[in-house]
C-alpha positions as a Markdown table, in Angstrom:
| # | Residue | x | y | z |
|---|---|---|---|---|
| 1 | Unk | 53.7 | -25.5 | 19.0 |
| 2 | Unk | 57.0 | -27.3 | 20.0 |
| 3 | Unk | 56.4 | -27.0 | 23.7 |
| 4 | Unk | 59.3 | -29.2 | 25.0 |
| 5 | Unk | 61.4 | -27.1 | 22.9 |
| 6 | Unk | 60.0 | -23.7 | 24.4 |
| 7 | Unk | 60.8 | -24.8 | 27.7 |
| 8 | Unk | 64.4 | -25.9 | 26.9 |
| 9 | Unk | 65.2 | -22.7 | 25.2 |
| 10 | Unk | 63.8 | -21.0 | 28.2 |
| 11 | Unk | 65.7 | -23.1 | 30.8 |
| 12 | Unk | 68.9 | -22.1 | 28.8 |
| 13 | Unk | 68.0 | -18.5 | 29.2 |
| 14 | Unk | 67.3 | -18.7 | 32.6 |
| 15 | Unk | 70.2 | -20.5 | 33.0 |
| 16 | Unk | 72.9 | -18.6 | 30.8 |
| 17 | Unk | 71.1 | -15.5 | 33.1 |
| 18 | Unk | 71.9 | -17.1 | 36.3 |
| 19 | Unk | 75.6 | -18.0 | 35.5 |
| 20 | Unk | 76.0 | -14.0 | 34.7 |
| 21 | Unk | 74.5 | -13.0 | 37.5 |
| 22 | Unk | 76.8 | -15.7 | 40.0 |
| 23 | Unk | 80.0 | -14.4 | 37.6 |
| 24 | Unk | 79.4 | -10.9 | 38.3 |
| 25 | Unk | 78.7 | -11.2 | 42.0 |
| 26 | Unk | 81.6 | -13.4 | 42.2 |
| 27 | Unk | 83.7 | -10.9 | 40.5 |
| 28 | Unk | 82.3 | -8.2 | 42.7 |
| 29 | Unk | 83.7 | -10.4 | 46.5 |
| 30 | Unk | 87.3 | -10.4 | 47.4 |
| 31 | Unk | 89.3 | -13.5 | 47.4 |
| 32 | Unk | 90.6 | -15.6 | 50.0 |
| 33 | Unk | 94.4 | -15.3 | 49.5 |
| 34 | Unk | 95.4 | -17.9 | 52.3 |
| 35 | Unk | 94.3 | -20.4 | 54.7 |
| 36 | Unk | 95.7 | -21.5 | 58.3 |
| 37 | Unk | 96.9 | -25.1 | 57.8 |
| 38 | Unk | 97.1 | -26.7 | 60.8 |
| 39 | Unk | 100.7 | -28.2 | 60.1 |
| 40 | Unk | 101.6 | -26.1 | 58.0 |
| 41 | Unk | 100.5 | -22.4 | 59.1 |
| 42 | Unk | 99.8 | -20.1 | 56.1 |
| 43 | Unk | 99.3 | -21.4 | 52.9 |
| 44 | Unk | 97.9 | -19.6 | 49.6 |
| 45 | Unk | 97.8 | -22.6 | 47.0 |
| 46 | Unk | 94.5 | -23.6 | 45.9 |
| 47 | Unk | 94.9 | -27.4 | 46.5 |
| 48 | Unk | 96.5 | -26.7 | 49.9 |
| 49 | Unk | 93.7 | -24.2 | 50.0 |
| 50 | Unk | 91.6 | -27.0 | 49.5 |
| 51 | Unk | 92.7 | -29.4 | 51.7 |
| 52 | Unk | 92.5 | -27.0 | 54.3 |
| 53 | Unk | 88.7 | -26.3 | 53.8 |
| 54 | Unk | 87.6 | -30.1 | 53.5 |
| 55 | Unk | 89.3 | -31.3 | 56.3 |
| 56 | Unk | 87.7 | -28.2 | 57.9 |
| 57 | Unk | 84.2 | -29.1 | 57.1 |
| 58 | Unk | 84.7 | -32.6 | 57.5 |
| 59 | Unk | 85.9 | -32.4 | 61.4 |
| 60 | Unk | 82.7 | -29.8 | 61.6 |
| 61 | Unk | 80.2 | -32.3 | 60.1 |
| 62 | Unk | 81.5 | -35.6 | 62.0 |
| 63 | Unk | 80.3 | -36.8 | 64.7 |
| 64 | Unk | 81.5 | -36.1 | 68.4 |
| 65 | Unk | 81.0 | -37.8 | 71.5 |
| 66 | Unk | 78.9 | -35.7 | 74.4 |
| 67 | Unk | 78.6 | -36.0 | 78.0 |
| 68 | Unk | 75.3 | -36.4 | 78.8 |
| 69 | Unk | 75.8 | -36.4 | 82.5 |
| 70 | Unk | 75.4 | -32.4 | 82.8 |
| 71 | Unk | 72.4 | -32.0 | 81.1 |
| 72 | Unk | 70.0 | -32.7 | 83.9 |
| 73 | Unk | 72.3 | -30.0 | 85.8 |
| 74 | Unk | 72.0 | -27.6 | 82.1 |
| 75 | Unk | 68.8 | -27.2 | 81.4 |
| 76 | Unk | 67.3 | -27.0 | 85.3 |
| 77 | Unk | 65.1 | -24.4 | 85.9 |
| 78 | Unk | 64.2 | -23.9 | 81.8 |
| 79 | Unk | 60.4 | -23.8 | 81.3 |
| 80 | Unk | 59.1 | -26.6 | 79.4 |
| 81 | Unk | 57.2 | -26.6 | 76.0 |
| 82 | Unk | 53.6 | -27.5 | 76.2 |
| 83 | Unk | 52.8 | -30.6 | 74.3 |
| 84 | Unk | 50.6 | -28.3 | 71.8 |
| 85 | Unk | 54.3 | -26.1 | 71.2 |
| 86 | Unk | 56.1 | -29.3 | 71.0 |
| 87 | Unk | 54.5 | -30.6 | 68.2 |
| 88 | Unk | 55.0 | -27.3 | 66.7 |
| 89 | Unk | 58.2 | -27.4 | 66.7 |
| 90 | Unk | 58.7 | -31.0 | 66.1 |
| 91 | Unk | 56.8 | -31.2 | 63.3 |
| 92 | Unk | 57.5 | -30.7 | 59.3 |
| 93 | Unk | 58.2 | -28.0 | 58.0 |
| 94 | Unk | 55.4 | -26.7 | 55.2 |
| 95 | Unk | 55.5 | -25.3 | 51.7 |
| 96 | Unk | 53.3 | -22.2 | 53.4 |
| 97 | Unk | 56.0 | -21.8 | 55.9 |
| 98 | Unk | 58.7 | -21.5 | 53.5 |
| 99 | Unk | 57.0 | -19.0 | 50.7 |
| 100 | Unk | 56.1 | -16.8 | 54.2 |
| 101 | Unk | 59.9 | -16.6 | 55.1 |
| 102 | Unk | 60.8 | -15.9 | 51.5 |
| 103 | Unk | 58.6 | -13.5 | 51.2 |
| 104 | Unk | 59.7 | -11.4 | 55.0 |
| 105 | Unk | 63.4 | -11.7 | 53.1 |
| 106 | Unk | 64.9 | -8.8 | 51.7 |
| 107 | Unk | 65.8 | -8.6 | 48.1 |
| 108 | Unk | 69.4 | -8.2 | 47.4 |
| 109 | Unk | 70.6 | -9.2 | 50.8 |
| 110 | Unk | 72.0 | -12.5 | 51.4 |
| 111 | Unk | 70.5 | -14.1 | 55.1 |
| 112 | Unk | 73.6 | -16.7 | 55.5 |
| 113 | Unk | 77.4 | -15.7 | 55.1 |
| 114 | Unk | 77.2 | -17.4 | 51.6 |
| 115 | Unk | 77.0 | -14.3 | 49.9 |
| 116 | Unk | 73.9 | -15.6 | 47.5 |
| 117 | Unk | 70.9 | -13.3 | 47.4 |
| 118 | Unk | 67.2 | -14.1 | 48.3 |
| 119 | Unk | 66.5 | -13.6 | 44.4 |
């Protein structure tokens, strides 16, 4: 029994199964027809379309200075975490952790604006 070869024609399935499925929802969304460019207002073109998207994401993604000085002022009064909670939080996130939220998801809903299902 060719194993390798089992599991190649079954990662083509899978995957010839998983570009349907991403065609068909894709076909099933509206499109964007235009962007707001910030010099030059509406545009529809894809590479202008484009342009306008990564230079979105990159201002989003880069770093920005903050002014520390107000946080004492912020977060006054806000109850503090125990040290117990704070490792909680603070620490890695587990494989256990991550099948649980999978599993309280609901199939065929997407959880983020992305559009791509739980499935």
């Amino acid at each position: 029994v060719n194993l390798s070869g089992m599991y190649e024609k079954a990662a083509d399935v899978l995957s010839t199964a998983a570009k349907m499925k991403l065609s068909n929802s894709q076909s099933n969304q509206s499109l964007i027809s235009f962007l707001l460019h910030p010099t030059k207002g509406r545009v529809s073109a894809i590479p202008d379309m484009l342009d306008v998207a990564t230079q979105f994401y990159k201002d989003l993604y880069s770093p920005k200075s903050i002014d520390t000085s107000r946080w004492d002022e912020l977060f006054e009064g806000l109850p503090k975490l125990s040290d117990n909670n704070r490792d909680i939080m603070e620490g890695e996130i587990t494989a256990a952790e991550c099948m649980t939220a999978l599993k309280e998801m609901k199939l065929r809903k997407s959880p983020g604006e992305d559009g791509i299902t739980v499935e």
